[in-house]
SEDOZA-970298 format. One record per residue (C-alpha): residue number from 1; x, z, y; chain; residue in one letter. Coordinates in nm, 3 decimals. Each point is the difference from the previous one (the first is absolute). Layout:
// residues N
{NUM {X Z Y} A A}
...
//
This chain:
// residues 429
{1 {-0.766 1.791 -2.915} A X}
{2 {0.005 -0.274 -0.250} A X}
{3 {0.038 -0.268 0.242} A X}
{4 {0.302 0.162 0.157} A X}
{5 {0.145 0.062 -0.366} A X}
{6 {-0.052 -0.376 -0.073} A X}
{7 {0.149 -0.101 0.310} A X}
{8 {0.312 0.201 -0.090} A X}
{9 {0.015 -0.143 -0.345} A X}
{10 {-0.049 -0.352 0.109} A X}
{11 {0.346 0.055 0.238} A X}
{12 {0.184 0.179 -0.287} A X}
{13 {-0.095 -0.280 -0.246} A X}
{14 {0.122 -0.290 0.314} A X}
{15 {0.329 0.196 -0.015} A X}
{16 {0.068 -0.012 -0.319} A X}
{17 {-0.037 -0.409 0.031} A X}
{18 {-0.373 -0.099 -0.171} A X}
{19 {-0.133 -0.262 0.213} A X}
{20 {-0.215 0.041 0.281} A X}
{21 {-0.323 -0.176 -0.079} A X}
{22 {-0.009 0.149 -0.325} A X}
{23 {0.080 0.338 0.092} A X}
{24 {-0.252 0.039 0.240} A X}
{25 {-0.232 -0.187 -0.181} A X}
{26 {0.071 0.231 -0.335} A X}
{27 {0.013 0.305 0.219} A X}
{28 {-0.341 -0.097 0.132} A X}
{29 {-0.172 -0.060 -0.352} A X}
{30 {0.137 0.319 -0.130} A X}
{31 {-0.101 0.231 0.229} A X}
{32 {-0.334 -0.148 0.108} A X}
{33 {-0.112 -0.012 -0.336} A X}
{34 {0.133 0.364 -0.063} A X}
{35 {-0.220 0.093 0.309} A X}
{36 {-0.283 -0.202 0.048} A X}
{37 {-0.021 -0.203 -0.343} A X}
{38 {-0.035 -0.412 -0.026} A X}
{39 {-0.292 -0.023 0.227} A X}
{40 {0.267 0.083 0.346} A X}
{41 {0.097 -0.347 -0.055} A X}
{42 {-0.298 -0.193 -0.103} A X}
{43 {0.052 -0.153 0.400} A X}
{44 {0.316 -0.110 -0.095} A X}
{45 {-0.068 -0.367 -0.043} A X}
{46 {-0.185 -0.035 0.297} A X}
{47 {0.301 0.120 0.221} A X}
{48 {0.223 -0.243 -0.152} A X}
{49 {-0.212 -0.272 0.076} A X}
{50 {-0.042 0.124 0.390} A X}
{51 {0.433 0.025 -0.018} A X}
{52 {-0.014 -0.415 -0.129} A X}
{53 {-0.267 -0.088 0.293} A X}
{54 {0.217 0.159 0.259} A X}
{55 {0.082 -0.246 0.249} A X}
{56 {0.224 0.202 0.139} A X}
{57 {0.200 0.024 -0.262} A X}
{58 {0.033 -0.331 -0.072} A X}
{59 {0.285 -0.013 0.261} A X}
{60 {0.215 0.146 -0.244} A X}
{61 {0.114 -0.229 -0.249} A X}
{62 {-0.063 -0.269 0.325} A X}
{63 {0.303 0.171 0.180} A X}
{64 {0.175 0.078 -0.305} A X}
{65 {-0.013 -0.394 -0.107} A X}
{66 {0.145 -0.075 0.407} A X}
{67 {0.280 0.218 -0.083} A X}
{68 {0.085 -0.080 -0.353} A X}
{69 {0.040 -0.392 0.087} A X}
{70 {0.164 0.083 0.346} A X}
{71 {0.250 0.204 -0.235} A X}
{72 {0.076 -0.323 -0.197} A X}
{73 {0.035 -0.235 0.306} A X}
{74 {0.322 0.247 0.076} A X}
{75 {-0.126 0.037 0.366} A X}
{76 {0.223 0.403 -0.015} A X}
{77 {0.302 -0.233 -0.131} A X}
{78 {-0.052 -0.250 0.279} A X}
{79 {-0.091 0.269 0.252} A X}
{80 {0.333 0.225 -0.086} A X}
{81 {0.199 -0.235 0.051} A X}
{82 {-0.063 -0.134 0.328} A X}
{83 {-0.056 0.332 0.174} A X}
{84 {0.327 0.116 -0.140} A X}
{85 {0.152 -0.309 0.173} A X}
{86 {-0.201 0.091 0.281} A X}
{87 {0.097 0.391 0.055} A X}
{88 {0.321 0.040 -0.225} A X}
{89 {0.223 0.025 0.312} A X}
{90 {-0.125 0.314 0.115} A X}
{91 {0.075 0.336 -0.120} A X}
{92 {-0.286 0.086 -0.323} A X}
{93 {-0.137 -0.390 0.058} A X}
{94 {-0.040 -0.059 -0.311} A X}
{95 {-0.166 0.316 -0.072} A X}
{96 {-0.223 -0.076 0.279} A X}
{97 {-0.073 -0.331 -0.143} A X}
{98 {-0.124 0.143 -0.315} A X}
{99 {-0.236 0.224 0.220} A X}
{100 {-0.168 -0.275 0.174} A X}
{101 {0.024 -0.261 -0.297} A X}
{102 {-0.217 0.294 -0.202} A X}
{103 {-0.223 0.033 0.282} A X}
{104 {-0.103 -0.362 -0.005} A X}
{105 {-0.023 -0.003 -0.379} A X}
{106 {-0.209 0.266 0.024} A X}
{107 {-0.305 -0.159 0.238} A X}
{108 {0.070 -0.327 -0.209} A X}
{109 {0.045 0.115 -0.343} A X}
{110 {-0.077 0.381 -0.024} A X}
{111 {0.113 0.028 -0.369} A X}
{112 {0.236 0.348 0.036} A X}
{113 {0.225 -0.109 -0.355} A X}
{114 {0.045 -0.349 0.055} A X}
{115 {0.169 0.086 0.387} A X}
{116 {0.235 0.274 -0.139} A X}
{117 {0.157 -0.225 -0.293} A X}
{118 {0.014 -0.300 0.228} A X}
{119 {0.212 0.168 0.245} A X}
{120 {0.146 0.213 -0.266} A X}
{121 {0.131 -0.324 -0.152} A X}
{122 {0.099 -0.164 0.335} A X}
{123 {0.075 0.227 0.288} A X}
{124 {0.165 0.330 -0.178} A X}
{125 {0.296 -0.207 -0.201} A X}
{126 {0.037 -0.183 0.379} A X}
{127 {-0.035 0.358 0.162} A X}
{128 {0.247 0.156 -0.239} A X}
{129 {0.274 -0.289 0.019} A X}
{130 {0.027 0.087 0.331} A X}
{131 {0.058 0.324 0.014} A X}
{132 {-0.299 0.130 0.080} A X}
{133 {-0.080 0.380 -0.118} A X}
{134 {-0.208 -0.017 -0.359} A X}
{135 {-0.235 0.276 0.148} A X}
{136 {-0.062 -0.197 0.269} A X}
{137 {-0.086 -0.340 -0.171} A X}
{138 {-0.199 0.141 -0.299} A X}
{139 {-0.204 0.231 0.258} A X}
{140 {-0.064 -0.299 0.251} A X}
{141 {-0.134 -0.197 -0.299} A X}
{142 {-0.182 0.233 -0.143} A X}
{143 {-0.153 0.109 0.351} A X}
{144 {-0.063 -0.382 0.115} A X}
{145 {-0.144 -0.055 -0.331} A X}
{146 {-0.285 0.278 -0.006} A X}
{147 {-0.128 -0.171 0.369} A X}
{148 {-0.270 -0.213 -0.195} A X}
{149 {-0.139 0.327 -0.105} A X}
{150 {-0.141 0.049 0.360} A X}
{151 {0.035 -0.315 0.177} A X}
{152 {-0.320 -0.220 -0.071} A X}
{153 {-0.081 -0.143 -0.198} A X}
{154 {0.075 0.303 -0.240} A X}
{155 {-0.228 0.075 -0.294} A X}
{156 {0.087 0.338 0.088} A X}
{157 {-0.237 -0.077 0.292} A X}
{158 {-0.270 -0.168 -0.206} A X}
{159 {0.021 0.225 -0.265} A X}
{160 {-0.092 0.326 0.301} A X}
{161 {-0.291 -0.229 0.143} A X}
{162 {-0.148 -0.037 -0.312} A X}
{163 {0.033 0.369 -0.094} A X}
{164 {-0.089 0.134 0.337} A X}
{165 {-0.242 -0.245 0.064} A X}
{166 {0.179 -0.146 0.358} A X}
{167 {0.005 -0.338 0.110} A X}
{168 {0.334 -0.143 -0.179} A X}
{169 {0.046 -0.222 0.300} A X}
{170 {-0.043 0.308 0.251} A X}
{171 {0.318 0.191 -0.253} A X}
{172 {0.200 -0.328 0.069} A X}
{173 {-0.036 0.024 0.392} A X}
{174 {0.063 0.413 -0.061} A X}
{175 {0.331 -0.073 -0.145} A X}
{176 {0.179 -0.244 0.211} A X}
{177 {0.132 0.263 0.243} A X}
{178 {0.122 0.233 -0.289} A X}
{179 {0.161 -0.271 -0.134} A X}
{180 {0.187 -0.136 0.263} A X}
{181 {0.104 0.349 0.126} A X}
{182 {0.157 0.020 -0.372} A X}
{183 {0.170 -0.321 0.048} A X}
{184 {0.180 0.115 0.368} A X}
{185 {0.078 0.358 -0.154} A X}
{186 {0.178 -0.164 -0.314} A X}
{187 {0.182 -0.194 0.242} A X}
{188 {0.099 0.243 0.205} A X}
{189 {0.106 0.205 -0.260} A X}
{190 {0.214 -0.288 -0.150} A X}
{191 {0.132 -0.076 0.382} A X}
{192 {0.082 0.364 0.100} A X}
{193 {0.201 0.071 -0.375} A X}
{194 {0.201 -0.352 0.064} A X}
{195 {0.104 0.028 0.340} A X}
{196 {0.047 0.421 -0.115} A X}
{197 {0.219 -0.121 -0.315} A X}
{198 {0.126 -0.344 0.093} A X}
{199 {0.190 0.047 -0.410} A X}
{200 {-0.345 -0.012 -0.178} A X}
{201 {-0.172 -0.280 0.179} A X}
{202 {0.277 -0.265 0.138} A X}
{203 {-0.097 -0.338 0.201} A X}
{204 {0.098 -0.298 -0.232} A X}
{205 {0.313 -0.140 0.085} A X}
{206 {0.047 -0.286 0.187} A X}
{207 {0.106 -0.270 -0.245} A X}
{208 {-0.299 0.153 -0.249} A X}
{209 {-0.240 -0.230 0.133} A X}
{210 {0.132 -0.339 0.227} A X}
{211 {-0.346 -0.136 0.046} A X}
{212 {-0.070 -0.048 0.398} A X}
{213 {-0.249 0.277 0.191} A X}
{214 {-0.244 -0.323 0.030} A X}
{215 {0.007 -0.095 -0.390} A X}
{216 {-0.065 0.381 -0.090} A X}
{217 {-0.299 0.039 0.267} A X}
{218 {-0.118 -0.325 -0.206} A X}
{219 {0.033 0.105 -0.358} A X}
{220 {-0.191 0.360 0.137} A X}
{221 {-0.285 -0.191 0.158} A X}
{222 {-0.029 -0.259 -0.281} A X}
{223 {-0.018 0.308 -0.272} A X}
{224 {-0.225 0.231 0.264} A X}
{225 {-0.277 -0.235 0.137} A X}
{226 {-0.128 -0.123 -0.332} A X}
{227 {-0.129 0.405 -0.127} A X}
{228 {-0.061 0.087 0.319} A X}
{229 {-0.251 -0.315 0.043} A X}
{230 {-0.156 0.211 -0.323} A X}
{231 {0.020 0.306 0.148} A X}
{232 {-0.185 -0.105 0.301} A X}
{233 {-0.237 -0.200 -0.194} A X}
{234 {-0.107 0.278 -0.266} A X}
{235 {0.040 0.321 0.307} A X}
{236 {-0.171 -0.201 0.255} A X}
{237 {-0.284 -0.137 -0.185} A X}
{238 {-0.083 0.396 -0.093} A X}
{239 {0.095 0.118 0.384} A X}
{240 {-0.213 -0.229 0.124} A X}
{241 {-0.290 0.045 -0.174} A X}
{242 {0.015 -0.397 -0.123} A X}
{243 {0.030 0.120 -0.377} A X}
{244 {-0.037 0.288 -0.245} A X}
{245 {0.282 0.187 -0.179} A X}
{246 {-0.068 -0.197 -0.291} A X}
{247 {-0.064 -0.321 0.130} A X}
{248 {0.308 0.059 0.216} A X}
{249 {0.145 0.073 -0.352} A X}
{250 {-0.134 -0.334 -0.136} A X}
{251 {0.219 -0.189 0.312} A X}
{252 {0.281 0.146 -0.086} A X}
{253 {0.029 -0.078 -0.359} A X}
{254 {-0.095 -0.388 0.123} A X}
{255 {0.287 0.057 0.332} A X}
{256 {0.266 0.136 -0.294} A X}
{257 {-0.046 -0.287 -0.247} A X}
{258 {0.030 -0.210 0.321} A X}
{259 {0.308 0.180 0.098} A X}
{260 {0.137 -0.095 -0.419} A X}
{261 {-0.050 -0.361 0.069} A X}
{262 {0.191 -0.009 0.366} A X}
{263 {0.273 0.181 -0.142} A X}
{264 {-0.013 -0.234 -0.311} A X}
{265 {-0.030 0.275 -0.259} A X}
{266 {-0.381 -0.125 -0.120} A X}
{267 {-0.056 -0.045 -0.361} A X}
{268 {-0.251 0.037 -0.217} A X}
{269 {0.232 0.262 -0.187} A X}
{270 {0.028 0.180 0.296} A X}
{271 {-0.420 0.016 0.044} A X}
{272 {-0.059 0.073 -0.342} A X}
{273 {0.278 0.311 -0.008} A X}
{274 {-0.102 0.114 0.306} A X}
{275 {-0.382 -0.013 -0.102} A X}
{276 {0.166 0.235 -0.320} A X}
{277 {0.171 0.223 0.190} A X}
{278 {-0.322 0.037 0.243} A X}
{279 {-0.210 0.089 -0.278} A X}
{280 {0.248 0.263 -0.165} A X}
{281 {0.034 0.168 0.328} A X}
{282 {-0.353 0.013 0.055} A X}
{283 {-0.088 0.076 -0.356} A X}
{284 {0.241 0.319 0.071} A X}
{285 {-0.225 0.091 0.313} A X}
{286 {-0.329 -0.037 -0.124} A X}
{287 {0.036 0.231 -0.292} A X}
{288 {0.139 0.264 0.158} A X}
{289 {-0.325 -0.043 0.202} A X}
{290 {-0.225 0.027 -0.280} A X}
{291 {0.198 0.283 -0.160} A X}
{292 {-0.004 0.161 0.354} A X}
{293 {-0.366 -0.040 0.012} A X}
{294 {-0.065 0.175 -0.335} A X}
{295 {0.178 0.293 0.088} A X}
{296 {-0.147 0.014 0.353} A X}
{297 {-0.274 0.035 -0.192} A X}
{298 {0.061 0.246 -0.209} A X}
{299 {0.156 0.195 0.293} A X}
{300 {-0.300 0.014 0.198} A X}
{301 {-0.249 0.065 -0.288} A X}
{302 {0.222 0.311 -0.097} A X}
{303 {-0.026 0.135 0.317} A X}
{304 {0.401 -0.044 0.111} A X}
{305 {-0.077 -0.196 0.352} A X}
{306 {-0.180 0.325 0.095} A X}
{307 {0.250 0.230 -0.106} A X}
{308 {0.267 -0.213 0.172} A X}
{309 {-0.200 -0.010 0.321} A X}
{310 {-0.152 0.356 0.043} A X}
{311 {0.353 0.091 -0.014} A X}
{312 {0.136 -0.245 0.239} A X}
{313 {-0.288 0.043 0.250} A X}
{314 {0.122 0.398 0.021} A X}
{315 {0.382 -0.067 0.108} A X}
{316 {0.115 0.085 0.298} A X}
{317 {-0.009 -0.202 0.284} A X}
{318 {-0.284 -0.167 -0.104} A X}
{319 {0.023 -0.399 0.119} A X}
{320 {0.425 -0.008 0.037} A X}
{321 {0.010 0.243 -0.344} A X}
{322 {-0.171 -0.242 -0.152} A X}
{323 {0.239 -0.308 0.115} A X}
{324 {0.314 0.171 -0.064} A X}
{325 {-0.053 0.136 -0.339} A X}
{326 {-0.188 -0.291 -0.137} A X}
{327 {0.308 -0.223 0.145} A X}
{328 {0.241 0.250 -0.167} A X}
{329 {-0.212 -0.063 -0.333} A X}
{330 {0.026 -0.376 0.057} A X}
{331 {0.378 -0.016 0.037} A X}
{332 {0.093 0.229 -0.247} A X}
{333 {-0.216 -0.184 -0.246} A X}
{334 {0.163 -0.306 0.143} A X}
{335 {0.318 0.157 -0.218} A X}
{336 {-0.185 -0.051 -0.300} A X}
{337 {-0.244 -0.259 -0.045} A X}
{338 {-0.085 -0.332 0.177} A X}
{339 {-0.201 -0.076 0.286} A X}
{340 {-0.255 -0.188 -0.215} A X}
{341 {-0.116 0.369 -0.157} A X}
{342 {0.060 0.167 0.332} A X}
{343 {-0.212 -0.254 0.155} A X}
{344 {-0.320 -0.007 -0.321} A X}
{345 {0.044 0.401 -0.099} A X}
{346 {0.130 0.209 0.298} A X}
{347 {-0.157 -0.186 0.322} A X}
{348 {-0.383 0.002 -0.148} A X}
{349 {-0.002 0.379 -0.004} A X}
{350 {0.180 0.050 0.296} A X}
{351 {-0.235 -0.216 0.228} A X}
{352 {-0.332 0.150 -0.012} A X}
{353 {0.186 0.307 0.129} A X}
{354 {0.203 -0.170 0.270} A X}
{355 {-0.391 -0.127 0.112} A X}
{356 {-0.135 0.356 -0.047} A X}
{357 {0.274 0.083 0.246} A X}
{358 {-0.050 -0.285 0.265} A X}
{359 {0.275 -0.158 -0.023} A X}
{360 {0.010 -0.387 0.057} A X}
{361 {0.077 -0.200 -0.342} A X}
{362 {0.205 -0.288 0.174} A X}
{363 {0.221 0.288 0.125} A X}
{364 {0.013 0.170 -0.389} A X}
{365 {0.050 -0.343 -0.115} A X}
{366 {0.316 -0.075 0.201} A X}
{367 {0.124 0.347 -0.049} A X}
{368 {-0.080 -0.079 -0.391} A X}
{369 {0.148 -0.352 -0.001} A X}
{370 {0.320 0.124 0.239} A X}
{371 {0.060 0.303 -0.315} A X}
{372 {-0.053 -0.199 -0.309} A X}
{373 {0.272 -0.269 0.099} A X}
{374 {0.233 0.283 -0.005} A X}
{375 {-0.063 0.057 -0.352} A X}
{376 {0.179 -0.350 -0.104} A X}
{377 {0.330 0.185 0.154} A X}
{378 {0.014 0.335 -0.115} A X}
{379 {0.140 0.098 -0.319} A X}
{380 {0.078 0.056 -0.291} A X}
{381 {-0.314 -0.290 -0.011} A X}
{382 {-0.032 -0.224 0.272} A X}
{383 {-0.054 -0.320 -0.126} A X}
{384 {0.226 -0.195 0.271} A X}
{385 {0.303 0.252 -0.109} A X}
{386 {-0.093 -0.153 -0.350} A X}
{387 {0.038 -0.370 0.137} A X}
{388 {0.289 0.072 0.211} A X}
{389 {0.153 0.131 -0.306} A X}
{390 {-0.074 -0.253 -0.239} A X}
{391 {0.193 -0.267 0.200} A X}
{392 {0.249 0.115 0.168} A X}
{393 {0.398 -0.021 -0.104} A X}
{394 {0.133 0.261 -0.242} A X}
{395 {0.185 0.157 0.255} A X}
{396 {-0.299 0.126 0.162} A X}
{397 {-0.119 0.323 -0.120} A X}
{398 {-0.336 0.194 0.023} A X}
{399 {0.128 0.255 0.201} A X}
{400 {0.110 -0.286 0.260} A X}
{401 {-0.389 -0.145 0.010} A X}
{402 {-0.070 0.361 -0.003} A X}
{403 {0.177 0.137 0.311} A X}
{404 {-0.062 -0.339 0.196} A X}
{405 {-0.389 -0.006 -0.010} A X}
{406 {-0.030 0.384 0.111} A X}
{407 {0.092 -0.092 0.364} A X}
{408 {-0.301 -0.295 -0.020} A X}
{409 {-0.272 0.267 -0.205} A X}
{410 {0.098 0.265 0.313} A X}
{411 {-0.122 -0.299 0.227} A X}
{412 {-0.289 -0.059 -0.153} A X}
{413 {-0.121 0.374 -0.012} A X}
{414 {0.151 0.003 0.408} A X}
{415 {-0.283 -0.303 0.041} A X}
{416 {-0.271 0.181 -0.251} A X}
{417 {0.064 0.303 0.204} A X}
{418 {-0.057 -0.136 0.327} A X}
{419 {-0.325 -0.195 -0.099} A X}
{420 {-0.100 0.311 -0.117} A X}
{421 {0.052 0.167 0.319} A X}
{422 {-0.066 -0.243 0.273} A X}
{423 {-0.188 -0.254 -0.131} A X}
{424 {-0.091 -0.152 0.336} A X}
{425 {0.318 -0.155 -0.022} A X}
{426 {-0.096 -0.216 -0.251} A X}
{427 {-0.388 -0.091 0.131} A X}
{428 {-0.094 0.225 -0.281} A X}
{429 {-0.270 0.240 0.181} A X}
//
């Protein structure tokens, strides 16, 4: 049982606020060495140099980079804008706006923090001037902003094909549908509450915005086409078979420093502080990995993976036991800790089991994906709460961001629910 006491110790020392890479990295050394001595990681090196050589991998900090220097060529700013113009006039428009505008920063940008604050900054004090319910406008931000977790290109997605050994371009394909279904149902929701409580989501008024139907059609277009020219470009060249994920990856760091220079933001500043941020993001990632890897290590060497899956392979039901509670595990873990440890601790021993079983991996790995991107909204530590928080007006209190993204998590488990169940839906089996 000392694997399953190290796991434990390992989430009690996360909770009280160590870092990650450290902690499981510490855990790791402690334990194994208590157990198997110095020698259980004498492999050590070697694994770190098969993590650099990766080639999967490398897609990461090549997607981050497209996302950190789309961030600072204010595309959410410019996008915000002109879909508010575009949809204000309807009942929730603006909330819809937000939906779609996080959709398409999602398949052009991906990076979950940077599309909360933007349209924390922009769309909520817009939102709240006109009257719209706080709930309503922290929860639609929060909800919108989480879509880059499972629209491609995630790293959520690269992340699972590198863990479960899939295809990362075959995960992007898998998650289009569940994506998009997410986008209508968030809509819907925001449509039906409106139209329900015409109070909390009013149409702009008429003199709020004099610009013709033909100039706002315009400004859309003119702020749309240039991402989605990216999208297409990075999406299609996977779809199609034309590129890799990370070559795709490559293009779209070249297509976003493209997309700096048309809208005029290019600077050398910008390059080199994007470069920075890139590498501190990345940094962040990869050592988690390594201090993943240690105590995967030590896990298996002490004899935990077996514990965890003789015990698993014996619940009831057998294949749809299996799914439920390891999807229960997932989310409620999602409460506490980010997907990056969910993703490097929880999935490797869960998979082998989930193949014992029979079950196909691109369906786990939607299911997988489709869980952890509830774990940016639930509390008390979902990281987009955390944005939301940190930039909205005074006025706004947690229990507002609180109450408004519980609707938008219900969705989400309505969607991971139904992939779970018919799957054929979704292309999935």
């Amino acid at each position: 049982m000392i694997g399953i006491i190290m796991f434990v110790v390992a989430l009690f020392l996360l909770l009280l606020g160590f870092p990650v890479a450290f902690t499981f990295g510490g855990v790791a050394v402690i334990f194994g060495v208590l157990a198997e001595g110095w020698d259980l990681f004498a492999f050590m090196p070697l694994r770190i140099y098969n993590i650099m050589q990766n080639t999967v991998l490398m897609a990461v900090p090549l997607f981050i980079f497209m996302g950190v220097v789309l961030q600072r060529t204010r595309l959410a700013e410019q996008l915000l804008e002109s879909m508010g113009r575009l949809f204000g006039r309807m009942r929730g428009g603006l909330a819809v706006s937000t939906i779609l505008v996080g959709a398409l920063l999602a398949a052009s940008t991906g990076v979950v923090g940077a599309s909360v604050v933007a349209m924390g900054v922009i769309s909520l004090p817009v939102m709240m001037k006109y009257g719209y319910s706080k709930p309503l406008a922290c929860g639609t931000i929060c909800g919108a902003g989480t879509l880059g977790q499972i629209i491609p290109p995630s790293i959520v997605l690269i992340i699972l094909g590198d863990v479960l050994g899939l295809p990362v371009g075959d995960l992007f394909k898998a998650a289009a549908i569940p994506g998009l279904a997410l986008v209508g149902l968030y809509v819907t929701y925001t449509l039906v509450f409106a139209y329900s409580r015409p109070e909390a989501a009013p149409a702009l008024p008429l003199d709020a915005d004099r610009a013709s139907l033909t100039r706002r059609y315009l400004d859309a277009l003119r702020s749309m086409v240039p991402p989605l020219l990216l999208i297409v470009v990075v999406l299609g060249s996977i779809f199609t078979g034309i590129a890799t994920p990370t070559e795709s990856s490559a293009l779209g760091g070249i297509g976003a420093v493209l997309l700096a220079v048309f809208y005029r933001k290019f600077s050398w500043r910008m390059l080199y502080d994007s470069a920075l941020d890139t590498i501190k993001v990345t940094a962040m990632v990869f050592a988690i990995l390594l201090g993943a890897t240690a105590f995967s290590m030590a896990f298996s060497y002490t004899g935990g993976d077996a514990v965890v899956e003789h015990y698993l392979l014996q619940l009831p039901g057998e294949k749809w036991g299996f799914l439920i509670f390891s999807m229960l595990v997932i989310l409620l873990l999602g409460f506490f800790i980010d997907f990056v440890e969910i993703s490097f601790i929880v999935v490797p021993i869960l998979a082998p089991i989930a193949e014992a079983l029979g079950i196909s991996m691109l369906w786990f790995a939607i299911l997988i994906a489709m869980n952890l991107q509830t774990s940016f909204l639930t509390p008390p530590f979902g990281f987009s709460l955390f944005y939301l928080k940190g930039v909205a007006p005074p006025e706004v209190r947690s229990q507002d961001i609180y109450r408004g993204v519980t609707p938008f998590i219900l969705i989400q488990v309505a969607v991971l629910a139904s992939i779970l169940v018919f799957p054929n839906l979704y292309g999935l089996r």
